[in-house]
N, C-alpha and C positions, 0 to 999 in steps of 0.2 A: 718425229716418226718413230711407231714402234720397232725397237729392232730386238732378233732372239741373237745371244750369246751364250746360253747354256751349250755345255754337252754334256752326255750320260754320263762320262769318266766320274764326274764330281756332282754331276745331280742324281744321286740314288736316297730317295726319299728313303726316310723309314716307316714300312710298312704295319699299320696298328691292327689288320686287321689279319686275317690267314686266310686260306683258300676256303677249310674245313669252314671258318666263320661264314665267309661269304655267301658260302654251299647253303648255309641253313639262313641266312639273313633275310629279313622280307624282298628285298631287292631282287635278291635270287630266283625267287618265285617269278617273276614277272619278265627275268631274261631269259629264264627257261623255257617259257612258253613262249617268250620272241623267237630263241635258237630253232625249238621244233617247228615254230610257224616257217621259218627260213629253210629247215631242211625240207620242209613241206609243200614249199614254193618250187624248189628246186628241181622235186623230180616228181609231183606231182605230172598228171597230163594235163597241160594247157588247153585252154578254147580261147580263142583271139575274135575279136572283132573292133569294127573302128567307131568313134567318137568323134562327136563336136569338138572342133579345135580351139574352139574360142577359150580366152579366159576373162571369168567374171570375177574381177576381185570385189571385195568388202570393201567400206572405208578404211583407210588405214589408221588408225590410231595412233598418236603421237607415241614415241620412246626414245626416252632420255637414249643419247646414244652413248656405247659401250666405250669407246673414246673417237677422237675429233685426230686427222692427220690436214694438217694445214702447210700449202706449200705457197710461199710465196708471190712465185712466178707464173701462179695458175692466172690465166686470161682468159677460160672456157666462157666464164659465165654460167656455168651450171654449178646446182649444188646437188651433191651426188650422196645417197646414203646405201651402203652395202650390208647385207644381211648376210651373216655368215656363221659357220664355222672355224674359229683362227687356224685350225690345222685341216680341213678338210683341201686336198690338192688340187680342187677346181676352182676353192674359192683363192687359195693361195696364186694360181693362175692369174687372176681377174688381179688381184691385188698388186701383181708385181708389172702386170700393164699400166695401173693406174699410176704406180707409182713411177717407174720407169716415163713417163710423159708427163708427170707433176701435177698430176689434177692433185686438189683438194677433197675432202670424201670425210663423209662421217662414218662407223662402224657401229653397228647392231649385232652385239653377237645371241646366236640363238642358242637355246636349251635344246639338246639333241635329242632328248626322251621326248619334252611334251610339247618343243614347238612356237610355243606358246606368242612369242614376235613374232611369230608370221602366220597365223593363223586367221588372219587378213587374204591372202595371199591364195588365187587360185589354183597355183602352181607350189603343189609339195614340196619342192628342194632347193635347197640353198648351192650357188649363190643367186639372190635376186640384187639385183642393182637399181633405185629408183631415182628417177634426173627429176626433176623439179628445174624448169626453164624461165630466168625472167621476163613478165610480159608474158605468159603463158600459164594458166588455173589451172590446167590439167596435165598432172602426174604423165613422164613414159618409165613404162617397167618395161624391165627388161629380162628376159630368163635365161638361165643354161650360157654355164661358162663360155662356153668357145662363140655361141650371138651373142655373146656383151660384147667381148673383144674383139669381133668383126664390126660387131656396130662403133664402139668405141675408134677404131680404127678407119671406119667408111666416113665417120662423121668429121674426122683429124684431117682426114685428103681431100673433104669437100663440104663445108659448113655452109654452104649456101641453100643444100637440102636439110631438112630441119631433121631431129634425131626421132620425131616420131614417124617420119617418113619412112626412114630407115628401116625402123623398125617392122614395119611391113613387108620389109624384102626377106624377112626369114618367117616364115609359116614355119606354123606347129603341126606336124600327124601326132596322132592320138591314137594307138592300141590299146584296147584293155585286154591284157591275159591272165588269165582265173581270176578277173576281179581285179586286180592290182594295174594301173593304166601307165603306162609307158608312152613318154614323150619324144619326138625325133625333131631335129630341123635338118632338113635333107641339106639345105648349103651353107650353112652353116661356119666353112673355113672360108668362105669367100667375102672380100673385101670387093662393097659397092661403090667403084674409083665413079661414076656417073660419067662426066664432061674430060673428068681430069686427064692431060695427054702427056706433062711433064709429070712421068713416073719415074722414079729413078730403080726400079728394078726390072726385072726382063720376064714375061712369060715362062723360061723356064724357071726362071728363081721362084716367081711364086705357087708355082704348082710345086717347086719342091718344098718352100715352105708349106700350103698347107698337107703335105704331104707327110712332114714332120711333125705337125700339130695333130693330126688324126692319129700316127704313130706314139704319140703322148697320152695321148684318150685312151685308144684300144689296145695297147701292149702297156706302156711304162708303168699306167699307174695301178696295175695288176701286181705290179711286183710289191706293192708297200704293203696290204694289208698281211699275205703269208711271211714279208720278213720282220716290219714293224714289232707283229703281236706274234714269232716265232714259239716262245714259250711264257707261261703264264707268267714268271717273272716281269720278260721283255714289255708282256701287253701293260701289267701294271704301271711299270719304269713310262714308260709312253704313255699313257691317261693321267699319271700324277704331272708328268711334263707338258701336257695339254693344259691342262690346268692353270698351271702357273702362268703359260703364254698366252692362254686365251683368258687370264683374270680372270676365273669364275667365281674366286673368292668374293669380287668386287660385284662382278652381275648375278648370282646365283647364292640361294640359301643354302647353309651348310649342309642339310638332308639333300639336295638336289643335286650339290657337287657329289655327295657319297653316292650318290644312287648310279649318276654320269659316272664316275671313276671306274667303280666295282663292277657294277653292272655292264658296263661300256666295255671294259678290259677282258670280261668274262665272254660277253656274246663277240666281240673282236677278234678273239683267241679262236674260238670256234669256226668262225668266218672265216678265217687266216688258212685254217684246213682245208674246208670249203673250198675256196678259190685257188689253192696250192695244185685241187684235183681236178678244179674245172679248165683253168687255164695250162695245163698239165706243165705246172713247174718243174724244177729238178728234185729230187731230193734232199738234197744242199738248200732253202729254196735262196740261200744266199749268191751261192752261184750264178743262179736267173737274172739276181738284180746284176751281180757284175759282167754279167754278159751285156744285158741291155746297156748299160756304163758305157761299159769297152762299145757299143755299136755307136751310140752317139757321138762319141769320141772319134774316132774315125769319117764316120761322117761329115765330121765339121775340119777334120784336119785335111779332108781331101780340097778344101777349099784354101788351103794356105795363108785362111784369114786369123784375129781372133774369136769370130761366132761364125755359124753357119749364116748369118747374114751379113756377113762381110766386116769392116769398120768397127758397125754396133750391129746390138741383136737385132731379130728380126722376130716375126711372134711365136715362131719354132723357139726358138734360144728362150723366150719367156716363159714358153707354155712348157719344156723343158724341165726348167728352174724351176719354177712354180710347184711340178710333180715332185721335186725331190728336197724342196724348200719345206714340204709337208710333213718331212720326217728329218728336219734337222738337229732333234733333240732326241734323237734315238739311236738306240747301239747300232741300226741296222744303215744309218747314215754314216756312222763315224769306220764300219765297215767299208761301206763303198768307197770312202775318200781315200782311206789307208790301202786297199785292193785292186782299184783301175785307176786310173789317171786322168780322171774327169775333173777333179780338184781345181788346178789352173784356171779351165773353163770357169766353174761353179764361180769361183770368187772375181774371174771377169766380170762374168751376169750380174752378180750382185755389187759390185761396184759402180756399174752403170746403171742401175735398177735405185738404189740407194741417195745416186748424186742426177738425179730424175735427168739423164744424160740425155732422154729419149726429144724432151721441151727446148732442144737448144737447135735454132735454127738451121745451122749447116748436116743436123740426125732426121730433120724430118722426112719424111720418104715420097712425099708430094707437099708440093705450095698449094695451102687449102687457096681456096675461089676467091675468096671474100680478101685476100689480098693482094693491094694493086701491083702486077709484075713491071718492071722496067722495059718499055719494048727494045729490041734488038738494037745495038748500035749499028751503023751503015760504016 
């Protein structure tokens, strides 16, 4: 399993190139017109209207995968290959599910400019998850973090429904505005238990988890991009640390890594502002992250467990992790941990995520179907 042990204290690359270089580099040329295409999105006037939900993918083309995590104790049966970003915080999401319950899973990491492995793919964003079932010719894709993890999750409490099944219980809306089409799945935190009645959590627990899961989506992972890439420094320091975690050296030609770093850390930087004023951060926008810190933290201590889901995590305590697992090689993580007192926490999750705690019978959170129960002693 890959694991990141960098921190910024000791990982500060040296930087060959200067801003002033960047500024006039071909590269630049081409971020530049991304930035204004993006400030041009932003407060443009929208026209919205709805679309076909369906997705028509291409055939998918074979590709070498980026590397291979192999667990043991996997008994799914499915072979699983994830497309991804290594540091994007949705895919980092998916990833600490999968690993956390010891699937096996191949990895595809994509080129963030041009795409290019998933250009298969009806659905534009990463992560895509594709199962491949044996005894079954046709592919299920899956899209959008938080429907992997439910599906992921619906299929763990009841294998008697098949995953493409599943798959149908989350419909896509489709808005286009100004052109650029925007994807929802309205239920998306909900996990499809079907038949199953031996649940071991309670209605209010799972409204509060996905309560905390939607609070990971739509506040937490706002705070990474304006502290991550706080100042052009920082963005650098965090796209050379991309880098190295997501092996680009290994998947990517040396012009395509320069173009992703510089380019990447330049339109990131300017994003980071962006979002500072949209999601109207503090100032500080340091602050904002350890405010959110300090809330989750609280929140999980009101339950006097060690995770908000008790014992072990729950998909809250993953999807958590996941958002802040995404900037673990950056000064704006090593902030947070020295600032609130999420740390404890943090290294729980990841020690249960790590030692796939989630696959050991007495963590599962339902007896899937397809296993024969003991009936009741008299």
């Amino acid at each position: 399993m890959f694991s990141r042990n960098f921190s910024s204290k000791y990982f500060r690359p040296k930087l060959f190139w200067s801003w002033n270089q960047v500024a006039t580099s071909s590269s630049s040329i081409l971020l530049l017109g991304t930035g204004t295409a993006l400030f041009y999105y932003y407060y443009k006037i929208k026209t919205v209207y709805a679309e076909d939900s369906s997705f028509e993918d291409k055939e998918r083309p074979f590709v070498k995968p980026s590397r291979e995590v192999r667990v043991d104790t996997d008994n799914s049966g499915l072979k699983l290959t994830l497309y991804q970003y290594q540091t994007c915080p949705f895919c980092c999401k998916v990833r600490a599910v999968l690993d956390y319950h010891g699937f096996s899973y191949d990895v595809v990491e994509v080129n963030s400019i041009t795409k290019k492995q998933l250009k298969w793919s009806a659905y534009p964003k990463v992560p895509v998850l594709v199962a491949e079932i044996p005894g079954i010719q046709k592919e299920v894709v899956l899209r959008d973090s938080s429907v992997i993890i439910s599906t992921i999750e619906s299929y763990l409490s009841d294998r008697s429904t098949s995953l493409e099944k599943y798959v149908t219980f989350y419909p896509c809306d489709v808005e286009v505005i100004s052109g650029k089409k925007k994807f929802d799945f309205p239920n998306k935190y909900f996990i499809m238990y079907q038949d199953t009645q031996d649940l071991a959590s309670t209605p209010k627990q799972r409204s509060e988890e996905r309560k905390w899961r939607r609070w990971a989506d739509d506040h937490l992972v706002h705070m990474l991009s304006p502290n991550a890439y706080r100042t052009g420094q920082e963005a650098l320091q965090a796209f050379h640390y991309f880098s190295v975690v997501g092996e680009w050296e290994k998947n990517f030609s040396f012009m395509e890594r320069q173009v992703v770093i510089y380019a990447g850390a330049f339109v990131m930087y300017i994003m980071g502002k962006i979002l500072k004023s949209k999601y109207k951060l503090k100032d500080d926008v340091r602050q904002s992250l350890y405010d959110a810190c300090d809330e989750w933290v609280k929140t999980v201590r009101q339950g006097k467990q060690p995770f908000l889901g008790g014992s072990q995590p729950n998909l809250a305590d993953l999807a958590v992790y996941g958002v802040l697992n995404s900037i673990e090689g950056c000064s704006a993580f090593e902030d947070a941990m020295r600032n609130t007192k999420i740390g404890p926490w943090y290294n729980r999750t990841k020690t249960a995520i790590q030692q796939h705690q989630g696959c050991h019978p007495l963590n599962t959170k339902a007896s899937p179907s397809d296993v024969k129960k003991e009936p009741p002693k008299k």
